[in-house]
N, C-alpha and C positions, 0 to 999 in steps of 0.2 A: 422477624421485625414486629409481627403482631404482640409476640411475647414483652418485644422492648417497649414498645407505644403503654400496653397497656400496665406496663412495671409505672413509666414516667406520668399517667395522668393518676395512678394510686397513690405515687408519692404526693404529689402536686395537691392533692385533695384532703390526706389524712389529718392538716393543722383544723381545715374546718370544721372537722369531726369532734375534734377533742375539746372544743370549749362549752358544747354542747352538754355533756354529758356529766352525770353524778356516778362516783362508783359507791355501789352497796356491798357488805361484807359481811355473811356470819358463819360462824364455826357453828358445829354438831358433833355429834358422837354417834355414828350407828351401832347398834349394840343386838341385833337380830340375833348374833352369832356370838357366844358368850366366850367362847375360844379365841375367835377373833372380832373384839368391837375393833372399828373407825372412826376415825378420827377424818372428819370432813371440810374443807373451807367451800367457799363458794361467792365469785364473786358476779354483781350482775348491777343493772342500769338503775337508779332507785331515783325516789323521789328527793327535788333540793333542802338541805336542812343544815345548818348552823352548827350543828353537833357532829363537829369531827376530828375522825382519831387517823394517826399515824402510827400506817403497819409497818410489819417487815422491815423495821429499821433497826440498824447496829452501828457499833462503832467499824464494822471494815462493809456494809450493804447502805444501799437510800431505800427511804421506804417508802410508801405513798401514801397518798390521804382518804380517808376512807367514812361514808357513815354507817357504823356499826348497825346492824338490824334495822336499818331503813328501810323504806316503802317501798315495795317494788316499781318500779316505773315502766314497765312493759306490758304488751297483750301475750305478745309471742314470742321465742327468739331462739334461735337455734344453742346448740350446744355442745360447747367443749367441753374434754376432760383430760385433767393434767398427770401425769404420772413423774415424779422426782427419781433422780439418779440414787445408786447405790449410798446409804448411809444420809439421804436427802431430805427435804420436808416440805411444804407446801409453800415455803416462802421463794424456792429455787427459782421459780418462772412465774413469780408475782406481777413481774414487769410484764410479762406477757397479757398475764388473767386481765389486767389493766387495759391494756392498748385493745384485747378483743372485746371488753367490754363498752368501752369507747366508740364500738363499730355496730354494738346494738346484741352483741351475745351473753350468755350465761353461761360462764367458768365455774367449774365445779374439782379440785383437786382431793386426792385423798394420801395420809400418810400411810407409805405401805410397812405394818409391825413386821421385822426383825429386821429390816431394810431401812429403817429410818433415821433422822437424827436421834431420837431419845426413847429408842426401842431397838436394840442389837441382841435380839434374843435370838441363840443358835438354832429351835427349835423352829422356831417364826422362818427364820431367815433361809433353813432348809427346803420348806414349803414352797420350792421354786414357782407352781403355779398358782399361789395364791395371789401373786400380782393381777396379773390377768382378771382372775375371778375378782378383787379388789373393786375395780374397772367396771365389771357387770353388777354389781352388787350396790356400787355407788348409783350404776343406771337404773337398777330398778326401784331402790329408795325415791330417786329423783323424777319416777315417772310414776310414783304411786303415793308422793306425799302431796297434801292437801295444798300447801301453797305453791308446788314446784308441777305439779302435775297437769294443769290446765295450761301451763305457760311454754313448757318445752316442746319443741318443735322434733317429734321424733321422726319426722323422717328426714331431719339434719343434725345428726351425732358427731361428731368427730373424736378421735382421742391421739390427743399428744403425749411423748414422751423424750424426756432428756438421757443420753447416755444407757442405765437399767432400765430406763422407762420408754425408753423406745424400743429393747427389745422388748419389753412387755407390753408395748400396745399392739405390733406388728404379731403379737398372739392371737389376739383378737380378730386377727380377720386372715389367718390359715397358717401361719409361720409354725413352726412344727419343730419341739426338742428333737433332736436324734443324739445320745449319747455317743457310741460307737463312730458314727461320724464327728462328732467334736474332739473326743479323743485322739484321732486319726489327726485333725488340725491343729490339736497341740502338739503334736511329734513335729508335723512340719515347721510353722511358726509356735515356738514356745515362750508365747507372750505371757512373762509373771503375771500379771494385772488378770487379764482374763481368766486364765487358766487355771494361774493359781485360787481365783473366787469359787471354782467348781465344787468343792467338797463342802464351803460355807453355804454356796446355794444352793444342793442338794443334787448338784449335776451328775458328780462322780460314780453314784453308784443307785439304782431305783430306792424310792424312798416311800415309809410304810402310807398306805390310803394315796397313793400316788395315781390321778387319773390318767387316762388319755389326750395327748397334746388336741387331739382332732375334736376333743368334748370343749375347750376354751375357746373356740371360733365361735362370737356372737355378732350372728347379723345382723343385730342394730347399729352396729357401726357403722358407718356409711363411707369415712374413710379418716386413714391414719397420716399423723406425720412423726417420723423420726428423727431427733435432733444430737447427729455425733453420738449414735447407740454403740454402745459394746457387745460384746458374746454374738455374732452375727453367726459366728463359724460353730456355734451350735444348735442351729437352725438347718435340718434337714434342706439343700438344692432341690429336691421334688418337690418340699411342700412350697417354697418363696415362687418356683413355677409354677403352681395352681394359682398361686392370688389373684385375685382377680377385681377385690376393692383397691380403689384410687391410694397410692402412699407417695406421698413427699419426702422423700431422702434430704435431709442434711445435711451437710458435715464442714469441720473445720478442716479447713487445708494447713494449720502448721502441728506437728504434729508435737505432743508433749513427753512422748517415749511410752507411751504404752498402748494409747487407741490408735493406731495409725488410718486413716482414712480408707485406703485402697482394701483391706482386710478387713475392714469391718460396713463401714457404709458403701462403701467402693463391692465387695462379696453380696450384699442386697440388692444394689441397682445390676448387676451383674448377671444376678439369677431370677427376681423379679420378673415379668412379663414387662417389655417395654410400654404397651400400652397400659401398662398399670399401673407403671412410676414414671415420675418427674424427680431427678438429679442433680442437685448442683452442692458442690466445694467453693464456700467463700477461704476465699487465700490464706486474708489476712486474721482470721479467728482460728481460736484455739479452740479445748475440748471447753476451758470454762467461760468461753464467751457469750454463753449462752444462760450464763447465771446475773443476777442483778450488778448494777451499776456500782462499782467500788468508789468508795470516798475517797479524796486525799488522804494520805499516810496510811493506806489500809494495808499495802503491801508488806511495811515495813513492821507496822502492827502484828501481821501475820508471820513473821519471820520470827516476829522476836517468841511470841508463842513457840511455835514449830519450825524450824527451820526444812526451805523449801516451802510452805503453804504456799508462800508470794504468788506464786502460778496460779492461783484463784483470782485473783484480780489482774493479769497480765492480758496480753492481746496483741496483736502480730504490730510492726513498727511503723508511724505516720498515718495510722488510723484510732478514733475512741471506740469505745463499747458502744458509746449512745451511737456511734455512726454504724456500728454494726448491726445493733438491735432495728434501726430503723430499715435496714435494707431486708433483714432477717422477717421482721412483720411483715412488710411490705409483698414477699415472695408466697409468706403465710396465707395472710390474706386474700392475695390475686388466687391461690390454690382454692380456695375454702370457697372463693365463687363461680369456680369451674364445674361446679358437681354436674353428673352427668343427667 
């Protein structure tokens, strides 16, 4: 009942939040690492100003309004960081960056190379834990540059991830490759999707300069959420049993034939420590209901492209996106102010 009261006076509250607020927006390039620069967005509270641009818009996405390198308008504020699914990019959970920004945070997402939209490079893409590291590397930019570093509230990090990117936040704070045991789970469930990405993400076989899963656990994370993550069944049961930061499971309850809930988010909350997760399956979303808001005729748009895309903008029946995204923040949110 607590859980319910305190869902219905978050919703009841969120409109007054939102007219308050400016979003600010700029891209970077980290470039430390000459192997792998980044590519960074970042979006956070800024000061009011006349001069504005619309992101993240397409002919099948909406995109929002934004002032490009605007003033920041904050003392302090906590921090998010977004990790994009398989083949993704920073625009994936723009909607998200948006509504947390709304609430007084700084969203920071980075495009992960060989995993990205306009970076499929085999070598990149092998490099299965350079996501993770991606993620610490964004943090330490972000807590040692001149105008980000006085502002971030480090000992309130969080990192989100969609689909690839929740299994690679759930790195971050103890989730653990086991080959040998993933292999074992592809004999039993022989899910193409998963299974078959193994050799692309450098699962299949150890790979050269390849660290220790137990060297990507960085404790400044404070806690994760996962949103309808994939490759769960290649995460060692002992290590999802030590976790011990806060994670928020997600998932879509209809299933689109390759991430099925109960084996991949359903296998986390499962082996998780209960006091360490919070669980829930909205029904009516799918795996892409967690990506931006589809225009009219995007479906069909997307068909005539590719046939089958249309499932990029679909969603379980007698419900919208916007009605999902809002129950979807809303669960976000109330998580994000539970910290311990």
């Amino acid at each position: 009942m607590r859980w319910f009261c305190s869902f219905i006076t978050l919703v009841l509250m969120l409109p007054s939040s939102i007219a308050a607020t400016e979003i600010g927006f700029q891209q970077k390039v980290i470039s430390q690492s000459l192997e792998r620069p980044l590519s960074i967005s970042i979006w956070y509270p800024a000061k009011p100003s006349n001069q504005i641009t619309l992101i993240a818009d397409n002919p099948v996405f909406q995109g929002n309004p934004v002032i490009e390198n605007g003033a920041v308008n904050t003392a302090s504020a906590p921090l998010v960081m977004l990790s994009h699914g398989y083949r993704g990019n920073w625009r994936n959970q723009h909607w998200l960056a948006v509504k947390l920004v709304e609430q007084g945070y700084v969203v920071a997402a980075v495009d992960h190379p060989g995993t990205t939209t306009l970076d499929s490079s085999p070598q990149q893409a092998a490099q299965w834990w350079q996501r993770p590291k991606d993620l610490s590397r964004l943090l330490d930019y972000l807590l040692s540059d001149e105008q980000w570093s006085g502002v971030i509230d480090r000992t309130n990090v969080t990192a989100i991830g969609h689909s690839l990117g929740g299994w690679t936040v759930l790195q971050l704070v103890g989730a653990q490759v086991d080959r040998a045991f993933f292999h074992q789970q592809c004999l039993l469930y022989p899910n193409p999707r998963t299974c078959g990405l193994a050799k692309e993400l450098g699962l299949a076989e150890s790979q050269p300069n390849e660290p220790l899963s137990a060297r990507l656990h960085d404790e400044r994370i404070k806690q994760v959420i996962s949103l309808d993550l994939g490759l769960a069944r290649s995460f060692s049961s002992s290590s999802l049993h030590k976790i011990k930061t806060p994670v928020l499971i997600l998932a879509a309850g209809i299933d689109i034939g390759v991430l099925p809930q109960t084996q991949e988010s359903g296998f986390l909350a499962e082996h998780i420590p209960l006091l360490s997760r919070r669980y829930k399956v909205y029904e009516q979303a799918m795996h892409f209901s967690f990506l931006p808001i589809c225009k009219p005729g995007a479906i069909h748009l997307l068909e005539e492209e590719v046939q089958g895309d249309g499932i990029i903008c679909k969603d379980g029946r007698g419900i919208t996106r916007s009605a999902l995204h809002q129950s979807i923040f809303a669960d976000i949110f109330l998580f994000l102010g539970q910290r311990p």
